[in-house]
C-alpha positions in Angstrom: 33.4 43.0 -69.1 30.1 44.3 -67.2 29.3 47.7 -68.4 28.0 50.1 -65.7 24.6 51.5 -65.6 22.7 54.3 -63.5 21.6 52.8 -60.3 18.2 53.0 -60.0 17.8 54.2 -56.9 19.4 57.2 -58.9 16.7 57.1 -61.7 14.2 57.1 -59.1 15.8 60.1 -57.2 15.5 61.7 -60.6 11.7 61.1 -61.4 11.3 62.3 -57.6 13.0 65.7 -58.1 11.6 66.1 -60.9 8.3 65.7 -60.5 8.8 67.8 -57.0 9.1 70.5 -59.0 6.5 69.7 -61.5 8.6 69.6 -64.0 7.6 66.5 -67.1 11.0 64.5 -68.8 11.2 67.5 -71.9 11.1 70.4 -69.6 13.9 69.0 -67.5 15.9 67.5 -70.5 15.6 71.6 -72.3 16.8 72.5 -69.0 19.8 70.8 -69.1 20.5 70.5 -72.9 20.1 66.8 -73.1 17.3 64.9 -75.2 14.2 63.8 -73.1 15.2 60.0 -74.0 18.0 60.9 -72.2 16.2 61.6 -69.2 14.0 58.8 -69.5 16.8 55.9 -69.8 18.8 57.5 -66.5 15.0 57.7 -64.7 14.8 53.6 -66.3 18.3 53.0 -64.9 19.3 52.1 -68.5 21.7 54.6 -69.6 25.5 54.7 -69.2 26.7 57.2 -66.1 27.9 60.0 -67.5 29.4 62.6 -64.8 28.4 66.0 -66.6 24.7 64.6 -67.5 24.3 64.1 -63.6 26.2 67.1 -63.1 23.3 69.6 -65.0 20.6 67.3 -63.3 21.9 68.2 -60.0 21.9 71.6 -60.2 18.6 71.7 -61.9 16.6 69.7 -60.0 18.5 71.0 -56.8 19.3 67.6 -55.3 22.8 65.6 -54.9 22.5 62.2 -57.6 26.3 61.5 -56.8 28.1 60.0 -53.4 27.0 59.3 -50.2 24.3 62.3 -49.2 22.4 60.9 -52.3 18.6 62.2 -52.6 20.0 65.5 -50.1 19.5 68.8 -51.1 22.3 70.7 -52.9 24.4 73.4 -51.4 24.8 76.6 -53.3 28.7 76.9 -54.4 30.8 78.3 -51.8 28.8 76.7 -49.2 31.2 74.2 -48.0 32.1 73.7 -44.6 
């Protein structure tokens, strides 16, 4: 049985937004709630997926980590075509 990781096109996405917004791996992992190693194994592409985790990264770093429009900015809710 192969366990899945983060891709790490995702982790680099990540770093990308984060660092976009000037933001190091303990002021984004406060943001979201999370531990900075946390933040530093999805930017490594060594942590398990987790949906909520990418969730609260989305939304704080403003950026979709999830599907196809990957790396593409995130709509506001109630945006939807």
């Amino acid at each position: 049985m192969q366990v899945l990781q983060v891709d790490m096109n995702v982790g680099k996405l990540i770093a990308q937004g984060r660092q976009a917004k000037e933001m190091s791996q303990k002021d984004l992992a406060n943001k979201i709630s999370e531990k900075p190693q946390d933040v530093t194994e999805y930017e490594q592409g060594k942590a398990l997926p987790n949906q909520q985790i990418l969730a609260k990264m989305e939304r704080a770093l403003g950026m979709k980590l999830r599907g196809k429009d990957k790396g593409q900015p995130l709509e506001p809710k109630g945006k939807k075509k």
